[in-house]
N, C-alpha and C positions, 0 to 999 in steps of 0.2 A: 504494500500500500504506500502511496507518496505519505510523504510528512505534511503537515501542516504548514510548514513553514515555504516548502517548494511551493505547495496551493497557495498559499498568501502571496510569493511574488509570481508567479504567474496569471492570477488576479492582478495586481499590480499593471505588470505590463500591457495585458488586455487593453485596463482601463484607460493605461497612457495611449495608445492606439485606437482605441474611439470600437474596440471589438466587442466590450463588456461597458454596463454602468452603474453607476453606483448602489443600483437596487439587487441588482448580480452579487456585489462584493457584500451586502449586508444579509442577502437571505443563503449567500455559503455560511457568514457568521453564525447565522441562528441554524443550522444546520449542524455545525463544530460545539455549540452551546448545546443541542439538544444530546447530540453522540456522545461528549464528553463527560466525566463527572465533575471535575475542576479544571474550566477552561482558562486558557491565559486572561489576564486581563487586557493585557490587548486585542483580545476577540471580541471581548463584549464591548471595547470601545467602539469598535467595526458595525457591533449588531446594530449599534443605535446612533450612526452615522448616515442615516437615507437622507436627511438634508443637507449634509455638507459636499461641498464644493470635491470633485471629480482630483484633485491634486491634493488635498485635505485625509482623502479615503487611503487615497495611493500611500503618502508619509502613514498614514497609520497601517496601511498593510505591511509596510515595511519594519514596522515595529512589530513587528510578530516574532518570537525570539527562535532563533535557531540556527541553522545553516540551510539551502536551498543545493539542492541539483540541478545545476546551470543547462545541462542537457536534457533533464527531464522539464525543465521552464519551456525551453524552446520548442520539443517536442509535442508539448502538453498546448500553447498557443496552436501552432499550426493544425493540432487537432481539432481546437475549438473553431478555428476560420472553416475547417475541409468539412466539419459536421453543418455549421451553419449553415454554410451555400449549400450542402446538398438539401438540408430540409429547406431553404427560401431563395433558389436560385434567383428572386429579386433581391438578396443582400451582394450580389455579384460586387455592384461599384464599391461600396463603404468595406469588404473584404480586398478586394484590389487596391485599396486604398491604404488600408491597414499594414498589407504587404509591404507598398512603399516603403510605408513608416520604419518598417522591420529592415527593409534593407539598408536604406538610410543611414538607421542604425547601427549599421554592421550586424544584425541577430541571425542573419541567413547564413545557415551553411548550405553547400551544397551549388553547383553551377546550374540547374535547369532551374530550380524553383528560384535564384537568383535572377534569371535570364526571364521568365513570367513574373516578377515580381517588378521590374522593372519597365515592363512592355503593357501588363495587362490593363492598365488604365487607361490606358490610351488605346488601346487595343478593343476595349469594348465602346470608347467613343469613335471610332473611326467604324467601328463593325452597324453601331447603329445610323452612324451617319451613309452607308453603303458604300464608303469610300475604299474598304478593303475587302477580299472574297470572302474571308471568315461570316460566318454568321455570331449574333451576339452569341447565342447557344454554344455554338464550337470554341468562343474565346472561353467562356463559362467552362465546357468541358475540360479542355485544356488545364483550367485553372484548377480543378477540381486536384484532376489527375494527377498534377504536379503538389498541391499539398498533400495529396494519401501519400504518393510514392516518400515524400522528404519527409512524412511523421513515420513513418511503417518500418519497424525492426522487426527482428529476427527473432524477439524473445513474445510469444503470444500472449505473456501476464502484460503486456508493456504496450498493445494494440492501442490505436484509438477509442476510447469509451465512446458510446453513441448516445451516451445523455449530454446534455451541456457542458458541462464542466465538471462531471467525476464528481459530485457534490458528496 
């Protein structure tokens, strides 16, 4: 099972990328408060955090005490973008947009999903405007393809969960 603390900054990053929001970070909270018997108290500052401000959540997720698996963060994001577009192929742009953000970043490993991460936005405004042969669907697919393939190891405990966020 991931730790708490890997969840919390993967929440985290999410929320800086515009992938999750602050109602996401506070009902994993009360999820971790219900499972646990003595949860940190930086949880419960989390639970009752639905009004504050998207940078506010993020510093307090980062107060979650532990150490995170920097590879299971990144893995665990790209899960959460490759689950979303398949359940609302309308979240296509604000997913390809996320991307960006992530390459931007430096957070991409890997050359193809670097290579769609850096084209897909444009790629589905060019597809919708008929300006390229792709159809929006085939940039979509494309996009899909290439988050499974970059989250998908070899260890089957370690698969994409197909709820939200592994809550």
């Amino acid at each position: 099972m991931v730790g708490i603390r890997t969840e919390a900054e993967m929440l985290a990053r999410c929320l800086e990328i515009g992938a999750l929001s602050v109602s996401d970070a506070v009902a994993w909270a009360d999820g971790v408060i219900e499972r646990d018997e003595h949860p940190d108290p930086s949880i419960c500052e989390i639970a009752m955090s639905g009004r504050k401000y998207e940078p506010d959540v993020v510093a307090a997720l980062r107060e979650v005490p532990g150490t995170f698996d920097e590879a299971e963060v990144r893995r665990k994001v790209l899960c959460l973008l490759s689950d979303g577009l398949q359940r609302d192929r309308r979240r296509a742009d604000r997913v390809a947009q996320s991307l960006y953000q992530l390459a931007l970043a430096g957070e991409i490993d890997g050359e193809p999903l670097c290579q769609i991460a850096w084209w897909a936005s444009d790629g589905l405004d060019l597809a919708d405007a008929g300006v390229i042969q792709h159809t929006r669907e085939q940039v979509v697919d494309e996009l899909v393809a290439a988050l499974q393939n970059a989250a998908a190891v070899q260890d089957s405990d370690r698969r994409c969960p197909s709820s939200d966020h592994d809550k």
